[in-house]
MITI-561629 format. One line per 2 residues: their letters; for each residue x, y, z of N, C-alpha, C, CB. Coordinates in steps of 0.1 Angstrom, whole numbers. Glycine has a CB too. Example, Ala and Ser with C-alpha at 12.3 -4.5 7.8 and 13.67 -1.06 7.14 Angstrom:
<pts>
AS> 132:-57:78:123:-45:78:132:-33:78:113:-45:90  128:-22:71:137:-11:71:129:0:79:141:-6:57
</pts>
This chain:
<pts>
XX> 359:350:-134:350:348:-145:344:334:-145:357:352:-158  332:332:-148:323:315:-150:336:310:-162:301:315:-160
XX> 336:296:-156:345:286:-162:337:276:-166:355:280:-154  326:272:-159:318:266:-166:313:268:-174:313:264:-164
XX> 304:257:-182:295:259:-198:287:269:-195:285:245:-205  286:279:-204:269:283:-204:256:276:-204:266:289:-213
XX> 247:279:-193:237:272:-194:225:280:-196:236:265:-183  224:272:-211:211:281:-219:193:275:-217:214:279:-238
XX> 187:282:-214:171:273:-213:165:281:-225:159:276:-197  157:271:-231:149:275:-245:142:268:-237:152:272:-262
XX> 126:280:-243:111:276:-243:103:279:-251:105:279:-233  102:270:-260:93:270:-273:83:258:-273:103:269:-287
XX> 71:260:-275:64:250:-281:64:242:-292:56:252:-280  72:247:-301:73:243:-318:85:233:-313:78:259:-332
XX> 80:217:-314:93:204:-310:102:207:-320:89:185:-311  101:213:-334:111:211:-341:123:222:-343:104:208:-351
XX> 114:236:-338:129:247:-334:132:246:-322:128:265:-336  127:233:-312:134:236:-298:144:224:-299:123:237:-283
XX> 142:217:-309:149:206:-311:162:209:-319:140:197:-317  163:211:-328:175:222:-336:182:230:-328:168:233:-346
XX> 174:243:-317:184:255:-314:193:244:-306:178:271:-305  186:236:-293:193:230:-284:202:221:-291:183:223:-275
XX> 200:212:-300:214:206:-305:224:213:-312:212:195:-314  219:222:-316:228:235:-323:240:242:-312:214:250:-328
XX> 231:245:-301:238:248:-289:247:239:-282:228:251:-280  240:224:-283:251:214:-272:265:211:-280:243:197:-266
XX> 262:213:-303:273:213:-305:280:223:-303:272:210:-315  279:236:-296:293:244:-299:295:246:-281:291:264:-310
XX> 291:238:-272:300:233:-257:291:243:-249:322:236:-254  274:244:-258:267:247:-242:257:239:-240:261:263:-239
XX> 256:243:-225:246:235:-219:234:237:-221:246:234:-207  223:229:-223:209:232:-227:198:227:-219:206:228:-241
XX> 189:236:-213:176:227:-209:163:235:-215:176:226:-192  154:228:-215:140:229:-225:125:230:-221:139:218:-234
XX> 119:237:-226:106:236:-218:96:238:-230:104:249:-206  87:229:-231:76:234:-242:65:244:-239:69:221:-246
XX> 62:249:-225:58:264:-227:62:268:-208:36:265:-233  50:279:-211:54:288:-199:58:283:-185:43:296:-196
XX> 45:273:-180:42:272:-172:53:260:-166:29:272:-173  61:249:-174:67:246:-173:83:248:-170:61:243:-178
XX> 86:261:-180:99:269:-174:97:277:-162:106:278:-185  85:281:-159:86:287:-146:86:274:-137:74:298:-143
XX> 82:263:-135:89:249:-126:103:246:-126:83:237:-132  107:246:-141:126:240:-137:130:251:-137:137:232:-148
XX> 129:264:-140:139:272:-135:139:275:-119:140:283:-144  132:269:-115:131:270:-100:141:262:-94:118:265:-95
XX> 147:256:-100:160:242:-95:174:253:-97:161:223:-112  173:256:-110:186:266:-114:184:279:-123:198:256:-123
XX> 195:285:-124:193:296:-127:205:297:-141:195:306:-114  200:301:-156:206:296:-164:213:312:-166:198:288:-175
XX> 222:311:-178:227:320:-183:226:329:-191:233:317:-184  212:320:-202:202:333:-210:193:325:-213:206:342:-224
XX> 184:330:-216:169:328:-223:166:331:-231:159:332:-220  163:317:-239:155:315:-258:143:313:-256:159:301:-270
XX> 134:327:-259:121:323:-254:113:326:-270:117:333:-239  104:318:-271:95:319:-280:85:329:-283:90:311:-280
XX> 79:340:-288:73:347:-283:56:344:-286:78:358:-285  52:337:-297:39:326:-300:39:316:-291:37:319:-314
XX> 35:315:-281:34:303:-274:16:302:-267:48:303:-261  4:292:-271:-8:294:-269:-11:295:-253:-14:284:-276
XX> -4:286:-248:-5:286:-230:-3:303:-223:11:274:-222  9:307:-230:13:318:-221:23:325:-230:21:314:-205
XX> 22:340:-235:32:341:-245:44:346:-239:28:350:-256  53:345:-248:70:350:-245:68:363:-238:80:354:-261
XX> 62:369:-238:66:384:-232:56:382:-216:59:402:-245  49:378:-214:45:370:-201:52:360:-194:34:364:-202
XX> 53:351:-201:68:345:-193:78:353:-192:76:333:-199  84:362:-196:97:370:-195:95:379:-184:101:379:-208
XX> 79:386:-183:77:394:-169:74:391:-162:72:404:-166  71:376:-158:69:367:-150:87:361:-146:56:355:-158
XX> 96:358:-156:106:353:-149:111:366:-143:115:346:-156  110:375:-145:119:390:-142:109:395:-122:112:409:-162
XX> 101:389:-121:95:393:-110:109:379:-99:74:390:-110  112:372:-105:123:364:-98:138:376:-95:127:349:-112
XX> 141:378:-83:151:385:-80:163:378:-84:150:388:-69  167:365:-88:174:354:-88:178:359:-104:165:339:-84
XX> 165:360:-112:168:362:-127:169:376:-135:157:354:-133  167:386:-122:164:402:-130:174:402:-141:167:417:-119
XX> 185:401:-143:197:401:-149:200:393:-159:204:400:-142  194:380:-157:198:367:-169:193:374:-179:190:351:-169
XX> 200:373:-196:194:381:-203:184:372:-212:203:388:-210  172:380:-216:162:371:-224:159:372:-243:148:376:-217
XX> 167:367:-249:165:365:-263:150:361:-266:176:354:-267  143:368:-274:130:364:-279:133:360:-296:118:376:-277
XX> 126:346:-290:128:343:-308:115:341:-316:137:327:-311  110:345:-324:103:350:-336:102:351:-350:102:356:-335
XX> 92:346:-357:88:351:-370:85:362:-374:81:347:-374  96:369:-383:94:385:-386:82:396:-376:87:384:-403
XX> 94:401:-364:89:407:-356:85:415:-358:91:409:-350  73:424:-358:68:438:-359:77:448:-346:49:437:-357
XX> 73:461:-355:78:464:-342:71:471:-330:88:470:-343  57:468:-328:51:466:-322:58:458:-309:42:463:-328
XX> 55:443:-315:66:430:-308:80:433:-301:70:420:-321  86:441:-312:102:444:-308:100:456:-293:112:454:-325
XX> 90:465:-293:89:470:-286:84:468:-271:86:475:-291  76:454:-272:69:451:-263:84:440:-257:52:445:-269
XX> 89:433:-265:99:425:-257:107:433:-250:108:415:-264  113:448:-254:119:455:-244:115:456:-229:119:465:-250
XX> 104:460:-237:94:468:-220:92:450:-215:69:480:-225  94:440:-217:86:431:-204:102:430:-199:75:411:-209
XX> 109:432:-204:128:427:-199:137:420:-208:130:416:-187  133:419:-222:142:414:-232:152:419:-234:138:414:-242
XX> 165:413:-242:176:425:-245:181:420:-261:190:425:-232  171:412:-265:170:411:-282:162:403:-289:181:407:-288
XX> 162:403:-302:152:393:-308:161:388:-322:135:400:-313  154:374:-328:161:363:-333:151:362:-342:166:350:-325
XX> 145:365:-352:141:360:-360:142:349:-371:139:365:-361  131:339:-370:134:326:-375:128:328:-393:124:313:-363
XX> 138:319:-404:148:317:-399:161:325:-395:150:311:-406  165:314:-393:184:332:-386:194:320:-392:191:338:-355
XX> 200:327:-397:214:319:-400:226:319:-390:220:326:-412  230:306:-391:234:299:-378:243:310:-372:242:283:-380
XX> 253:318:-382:268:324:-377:258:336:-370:283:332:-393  248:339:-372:243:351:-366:237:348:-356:236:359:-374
XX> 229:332:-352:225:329:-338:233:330:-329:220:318:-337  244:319:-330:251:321:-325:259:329:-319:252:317:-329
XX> 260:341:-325:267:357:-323:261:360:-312:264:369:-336  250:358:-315:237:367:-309:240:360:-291:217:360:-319
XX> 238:350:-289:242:341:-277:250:344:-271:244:330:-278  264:341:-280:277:346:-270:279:355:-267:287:346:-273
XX> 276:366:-278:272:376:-274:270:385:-257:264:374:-280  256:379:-261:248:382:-244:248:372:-233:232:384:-245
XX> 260:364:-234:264:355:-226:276:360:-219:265:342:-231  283:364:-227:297:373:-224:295:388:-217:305:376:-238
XX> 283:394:-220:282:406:-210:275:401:-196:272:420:-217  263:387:-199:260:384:-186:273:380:-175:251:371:-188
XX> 280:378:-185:292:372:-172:301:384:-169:306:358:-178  300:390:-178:314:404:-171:308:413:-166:326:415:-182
XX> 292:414:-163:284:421:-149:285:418:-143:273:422:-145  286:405:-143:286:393:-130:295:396:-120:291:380:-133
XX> 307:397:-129:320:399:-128:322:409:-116:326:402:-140  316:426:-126:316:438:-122:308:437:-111:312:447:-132
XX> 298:427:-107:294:430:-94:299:424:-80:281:428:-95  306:417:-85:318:405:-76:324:416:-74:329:390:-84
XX> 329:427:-81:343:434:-78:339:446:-72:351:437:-91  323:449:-69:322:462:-65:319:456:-54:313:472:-71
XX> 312:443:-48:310:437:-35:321:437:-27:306:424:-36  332:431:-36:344:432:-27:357:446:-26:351:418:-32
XX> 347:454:-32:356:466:-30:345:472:-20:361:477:-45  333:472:-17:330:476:-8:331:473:7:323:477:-11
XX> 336:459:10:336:451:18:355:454:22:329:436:13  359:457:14:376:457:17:380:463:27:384:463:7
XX> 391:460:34:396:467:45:399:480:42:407:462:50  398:494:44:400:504:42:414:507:47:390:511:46
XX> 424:498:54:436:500:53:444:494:42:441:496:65  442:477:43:449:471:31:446:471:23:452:462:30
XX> 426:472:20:420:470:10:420:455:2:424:482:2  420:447:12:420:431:12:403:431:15:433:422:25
XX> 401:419:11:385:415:15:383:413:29:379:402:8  367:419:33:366:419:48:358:406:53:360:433:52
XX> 349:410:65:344:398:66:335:392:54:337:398:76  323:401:48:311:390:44:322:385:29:291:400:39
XX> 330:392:25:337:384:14:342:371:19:350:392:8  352:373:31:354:363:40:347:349:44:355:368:48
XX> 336:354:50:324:346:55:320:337:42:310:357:59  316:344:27:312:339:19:323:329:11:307:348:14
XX> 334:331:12:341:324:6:343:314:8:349:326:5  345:310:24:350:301:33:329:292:35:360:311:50
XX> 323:294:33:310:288:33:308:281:18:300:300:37  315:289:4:316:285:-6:326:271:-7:318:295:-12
XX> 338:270:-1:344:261:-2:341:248:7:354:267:-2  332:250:21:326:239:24:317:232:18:322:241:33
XX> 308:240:14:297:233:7:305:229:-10:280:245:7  311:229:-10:314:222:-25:327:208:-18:325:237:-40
XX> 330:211:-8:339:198:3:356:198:-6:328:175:0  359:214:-3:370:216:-12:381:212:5:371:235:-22
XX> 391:209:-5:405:205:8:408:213:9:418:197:7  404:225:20:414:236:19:416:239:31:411:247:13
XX> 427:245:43:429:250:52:427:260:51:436:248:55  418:263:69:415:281:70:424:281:80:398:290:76
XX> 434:294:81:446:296:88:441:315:94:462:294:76  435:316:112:434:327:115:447:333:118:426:327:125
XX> 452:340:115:464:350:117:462:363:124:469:353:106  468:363:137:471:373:145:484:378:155:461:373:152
XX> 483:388:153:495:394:160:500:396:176:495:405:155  507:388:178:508:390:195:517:401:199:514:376:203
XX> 513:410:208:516:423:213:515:431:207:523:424:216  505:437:201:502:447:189:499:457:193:492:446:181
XX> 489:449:201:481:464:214:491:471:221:469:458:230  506:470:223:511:472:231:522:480:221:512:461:240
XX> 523:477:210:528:485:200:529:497:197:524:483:193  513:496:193:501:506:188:502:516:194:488:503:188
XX> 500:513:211:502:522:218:512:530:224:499:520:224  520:523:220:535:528:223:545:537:216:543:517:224
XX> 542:536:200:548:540:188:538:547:185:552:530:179  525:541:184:510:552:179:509:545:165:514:574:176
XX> 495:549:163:484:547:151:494:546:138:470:562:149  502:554:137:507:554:124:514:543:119:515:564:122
XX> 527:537:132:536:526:131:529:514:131:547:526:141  517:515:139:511:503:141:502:503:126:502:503:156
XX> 496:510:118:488:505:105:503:508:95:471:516:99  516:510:95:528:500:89:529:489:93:539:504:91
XX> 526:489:104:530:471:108:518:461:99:528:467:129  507:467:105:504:459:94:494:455:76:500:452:101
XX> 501:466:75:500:469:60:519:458:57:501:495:56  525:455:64:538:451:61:533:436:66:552:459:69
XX> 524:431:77:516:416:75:509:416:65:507:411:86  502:421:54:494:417:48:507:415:37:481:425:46
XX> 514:425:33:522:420:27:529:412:21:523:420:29  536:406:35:540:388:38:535:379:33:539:382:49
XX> 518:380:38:511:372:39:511:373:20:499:374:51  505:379:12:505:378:1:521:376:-7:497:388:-3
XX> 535:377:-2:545:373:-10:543:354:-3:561:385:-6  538:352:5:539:340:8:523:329:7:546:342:22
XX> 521:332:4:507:330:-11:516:330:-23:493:346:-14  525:342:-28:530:339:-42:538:327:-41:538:351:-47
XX> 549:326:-35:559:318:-28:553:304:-27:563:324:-15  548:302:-18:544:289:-11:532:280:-16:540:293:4
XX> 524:289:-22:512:282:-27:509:285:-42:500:287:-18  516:296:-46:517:297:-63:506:306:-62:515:283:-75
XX> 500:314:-56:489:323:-56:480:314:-56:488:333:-65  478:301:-51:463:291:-48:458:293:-35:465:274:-48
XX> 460:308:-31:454:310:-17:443:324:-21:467:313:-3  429:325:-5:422:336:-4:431:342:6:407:334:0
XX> 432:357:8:434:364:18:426:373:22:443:368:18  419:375:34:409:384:39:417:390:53:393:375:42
XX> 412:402:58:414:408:67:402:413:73:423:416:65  403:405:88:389:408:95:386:421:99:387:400:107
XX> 401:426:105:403:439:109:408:441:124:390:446:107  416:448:123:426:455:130:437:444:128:422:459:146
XX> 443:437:142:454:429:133:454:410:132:471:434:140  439:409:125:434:399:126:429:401:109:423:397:139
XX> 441:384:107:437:381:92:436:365:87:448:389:83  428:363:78:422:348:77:432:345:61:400:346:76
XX> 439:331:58:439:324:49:437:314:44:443:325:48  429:315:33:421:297:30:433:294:19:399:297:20
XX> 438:282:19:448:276:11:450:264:12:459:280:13  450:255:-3:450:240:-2:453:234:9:459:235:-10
XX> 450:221:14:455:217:32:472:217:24:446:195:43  473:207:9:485:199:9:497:218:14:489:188:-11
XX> 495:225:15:505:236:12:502:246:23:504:243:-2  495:243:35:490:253:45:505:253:56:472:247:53
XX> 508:245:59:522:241:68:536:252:59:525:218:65  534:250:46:547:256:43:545:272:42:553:249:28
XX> 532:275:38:526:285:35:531:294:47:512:284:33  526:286:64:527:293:76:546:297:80:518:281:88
XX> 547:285:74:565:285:77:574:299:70:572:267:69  569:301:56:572:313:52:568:326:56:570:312:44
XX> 554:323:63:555:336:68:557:339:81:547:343:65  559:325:87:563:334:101:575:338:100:562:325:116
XX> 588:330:87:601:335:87:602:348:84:608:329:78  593:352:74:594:364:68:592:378:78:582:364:56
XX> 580:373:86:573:383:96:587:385:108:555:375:104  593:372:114:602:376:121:616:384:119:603:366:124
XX> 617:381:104:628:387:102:626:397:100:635:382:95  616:400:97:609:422:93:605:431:105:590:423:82
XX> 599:424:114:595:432:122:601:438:135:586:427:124  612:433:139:619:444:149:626:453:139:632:437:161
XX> 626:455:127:624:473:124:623:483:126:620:478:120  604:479:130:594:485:130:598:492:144:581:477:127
XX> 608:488:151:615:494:169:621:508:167:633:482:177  621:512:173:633:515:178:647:508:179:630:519:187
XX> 663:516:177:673:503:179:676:496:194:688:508:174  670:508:202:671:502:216:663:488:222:666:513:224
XX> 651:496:214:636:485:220:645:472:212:615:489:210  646:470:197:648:458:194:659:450:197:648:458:184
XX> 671:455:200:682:452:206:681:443:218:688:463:210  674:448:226:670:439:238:656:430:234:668:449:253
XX> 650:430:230:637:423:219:626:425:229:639:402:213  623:442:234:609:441:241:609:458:244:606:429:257
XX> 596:464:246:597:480:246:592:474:267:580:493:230  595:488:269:592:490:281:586:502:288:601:487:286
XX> 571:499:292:559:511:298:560:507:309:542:511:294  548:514:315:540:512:325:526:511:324:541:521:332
XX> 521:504:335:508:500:335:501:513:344:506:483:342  483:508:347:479:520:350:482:518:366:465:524:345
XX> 488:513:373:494:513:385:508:521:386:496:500:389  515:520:373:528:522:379:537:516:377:528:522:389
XX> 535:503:377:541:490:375:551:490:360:528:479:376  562:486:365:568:485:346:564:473:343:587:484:341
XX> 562:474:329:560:466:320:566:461:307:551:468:318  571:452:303:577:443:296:571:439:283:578:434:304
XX> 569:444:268:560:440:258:570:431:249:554:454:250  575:419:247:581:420:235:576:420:218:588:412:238
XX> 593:419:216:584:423:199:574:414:193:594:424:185  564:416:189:553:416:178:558:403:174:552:429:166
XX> 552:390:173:552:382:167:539:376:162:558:376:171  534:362:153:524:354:148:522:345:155:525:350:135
XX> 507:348:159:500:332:160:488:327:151:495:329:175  489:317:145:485:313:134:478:296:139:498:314:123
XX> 461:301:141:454:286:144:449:285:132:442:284:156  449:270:129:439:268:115:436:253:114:448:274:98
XX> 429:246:109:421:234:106:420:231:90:407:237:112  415:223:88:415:217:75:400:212:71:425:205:74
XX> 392:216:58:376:220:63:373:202:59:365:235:51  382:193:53:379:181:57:379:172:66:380:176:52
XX> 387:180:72:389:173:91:377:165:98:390:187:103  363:175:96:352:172:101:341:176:95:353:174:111
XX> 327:169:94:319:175:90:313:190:90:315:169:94  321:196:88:317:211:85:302:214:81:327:217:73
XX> 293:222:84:284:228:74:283:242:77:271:222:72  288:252:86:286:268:83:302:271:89:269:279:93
XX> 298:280:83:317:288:83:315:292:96:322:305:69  306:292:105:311:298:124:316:287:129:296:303:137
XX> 314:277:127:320:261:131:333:266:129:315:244:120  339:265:115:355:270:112:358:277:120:359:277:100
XX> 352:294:120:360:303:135:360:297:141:356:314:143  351:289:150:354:285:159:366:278:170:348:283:156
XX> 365:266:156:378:260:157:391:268:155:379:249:149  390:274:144:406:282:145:406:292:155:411:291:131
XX> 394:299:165:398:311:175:405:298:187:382:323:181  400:286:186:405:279:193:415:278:193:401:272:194
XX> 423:273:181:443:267:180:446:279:180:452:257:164  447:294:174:449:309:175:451:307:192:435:320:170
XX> 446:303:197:447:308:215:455:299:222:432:308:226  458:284:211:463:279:219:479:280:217:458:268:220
XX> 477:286:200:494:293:195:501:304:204:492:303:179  489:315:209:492:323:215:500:321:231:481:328:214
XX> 492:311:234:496:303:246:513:305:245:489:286:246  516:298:237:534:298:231:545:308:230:534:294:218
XX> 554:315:233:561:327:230:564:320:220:572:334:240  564:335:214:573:333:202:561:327:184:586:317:210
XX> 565:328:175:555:330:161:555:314:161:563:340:145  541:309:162:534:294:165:523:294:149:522:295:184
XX> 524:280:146:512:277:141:507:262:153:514:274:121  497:259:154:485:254:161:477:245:148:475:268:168
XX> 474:235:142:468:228:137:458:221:143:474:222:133  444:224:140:436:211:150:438:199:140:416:214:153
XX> 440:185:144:439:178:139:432:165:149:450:178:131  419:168:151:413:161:162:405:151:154:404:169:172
XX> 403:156:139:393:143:132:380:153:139:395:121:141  371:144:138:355:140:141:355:139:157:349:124:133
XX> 368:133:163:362:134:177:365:148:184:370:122:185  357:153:191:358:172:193:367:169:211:334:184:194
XX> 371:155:220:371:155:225:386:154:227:363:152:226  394:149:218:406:149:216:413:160:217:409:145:206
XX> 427:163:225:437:174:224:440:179:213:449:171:229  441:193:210:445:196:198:460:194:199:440:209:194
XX> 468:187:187:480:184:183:488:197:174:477:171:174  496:202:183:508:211:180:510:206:171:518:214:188
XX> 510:219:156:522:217:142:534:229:145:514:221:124  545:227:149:554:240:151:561:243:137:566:237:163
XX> 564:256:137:569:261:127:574:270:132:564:263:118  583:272:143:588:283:144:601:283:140:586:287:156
XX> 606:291:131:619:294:128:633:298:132:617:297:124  639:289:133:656:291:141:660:306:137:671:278:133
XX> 664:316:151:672:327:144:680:328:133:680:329:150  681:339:128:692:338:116:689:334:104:703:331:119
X> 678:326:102:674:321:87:673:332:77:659:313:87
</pts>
């Protein structure tokens, strides 16, 4: 839900009710910006996009219900809701502010408990649409196994937190020998296995970071976590513990006993899988001048390969700075048997 102030724009030509609603407004903790007629709120709202509209509906330049179907041709604003404020509306008027995209009217005077009403009002459903459409984006986008967010949730999140220059580590998480699992045990044991990583991964989000982490799943057994840098190290450490100590289960007692299943390839040849462990590349998005979230994959498909490189459940930290020419510097976390 918005944590920020509401940000209200009034456009009235009358200096003295645009002067009143707006201080009226900045006393009860919202934000206000002002326009004395049309042609001018269609200029600043070109900068930002507010949270509702006090629009005048006498205004000689351009009246309220023309600016309103003039801001509504903005795809940016179909939704912001538009309050028309007026002297004893006909309802002619009342009818006409519906049809341009209004969703109420204020007639002046209005007594304050009832302006007010009126605002929060339709400031509180603007935000829990908002809300409702955040939640249907990311239910459409969800993994249809874990029903965790997929990529464009992913994509967007991790692009949201660069451009605001938040400290957070992106940590790619994937599974080494999965494919070899999957095939061995079949479709079913292998979407347990990792319905039982996503798992982890969210008891160790609760655990390690206090739930101050994103979790997304790219898909199949590739999953991303964005989490403060100060807590990305302990975050990894719990779950590679967790993941190691859960997953020869998922064996047979033979396979896990000796710690590897054993096929053949398409020659003939035996082959040697062992059990399923994490490798976990990730970076820190103040490391380096970041500006699009493919830069981030980038770097983490990089430490991911170079974790992989490693037997056994690795995290990989780039910590090269700004110079891209520097070795990437091993963070190990692998955990002693028996923990």
């Amino acid at each position: 839900m918005n944590q920020l102030p509401a940000r209200i724009f009034i456009v009235d030509e009358a200096d003295q009710d645009r002067r009143v609603h707006a201080a009226t407004l900045r006393d009860h903790g919202y934000e206000v910006v002002t326009a004395s007629n049309g042609e001018e709120a269609l200029l600043l709202v070109e900068a930002d996009v507010p949270d509702l509209f006090l629009i005048s509906t006498h205004m000689s330049r351009m009246d309220g219900f023309t600016l309103c179907e003039r801001l509504k041709d903005d795809a940016r604003l179909i939704n912001v809701p538009v309050i028309f404020v007026t002297s004893e509306p006909s309802y002619e008027e009342v009818d006409r502010g519906f049809a341009a995209g209004g969703v109420d009217h204020i007639s002046k005077p209005c007594h304050l408990s009832e302006f007010l009403a009126r605002v929060r009002t339709h400031v509180r459903l603007y935000h829990l649409l908002q809300e409702v459409a955040r939640l249907e984006d990311i239910a459409i986008d969800a993994n249809p196994l874990t029903h965790l967010p997929g990529n464009n949730t992913i994509v967007a999140t991790i692009q949201a937190a660069i451009d605001a220059g938040e400290d957070q580590a992106v940590l790619y998480v994937d599974l080494d020998n999965f494919k070899a699992f999957n095939d061995y045990y079949g479709f079913g044991d292998g979407d347990d296995l990792l319905l039982f990583t996503a798992e982890i991964l969210q008891t160790a989000i609760r655990n390690a970071a206090g739930g101050e982490a994103f979790l997304g799943h790219i898909g199949g057994d590739d999953f991303v976590v964005m989490v403060p840098s100060a807590k990305a190290e302990s975050l990894a450490e719990e779950v590679i513990a967790r993941f190691d100590a859960g997953a020869p289960a998922f064996y047979g007692d033979e396979d896990a006993e000796r710690g590897y299943i054993e096929t053949t390839d398409r020659t003939g040849e035996v082959v040697h899988f062992p059990v399923v462990t994490l490798s976990l590349g990730g970076v820190r998005l103040r490391s380096r001048p970041f500006q699009r979230y493919l830069e981030v994959a980038n770097i983490c498909a990089e430490t991911k390969h170079m974790a992989k490189a490693v037997q056994g459940s690795n995290l990989f930290m780039d910590r090269r700075g700004t110079r891209r020419n520097e070795p990437i510097q091993r963070t190990s976390v692998s955990i002693p048997p028996g923990r």
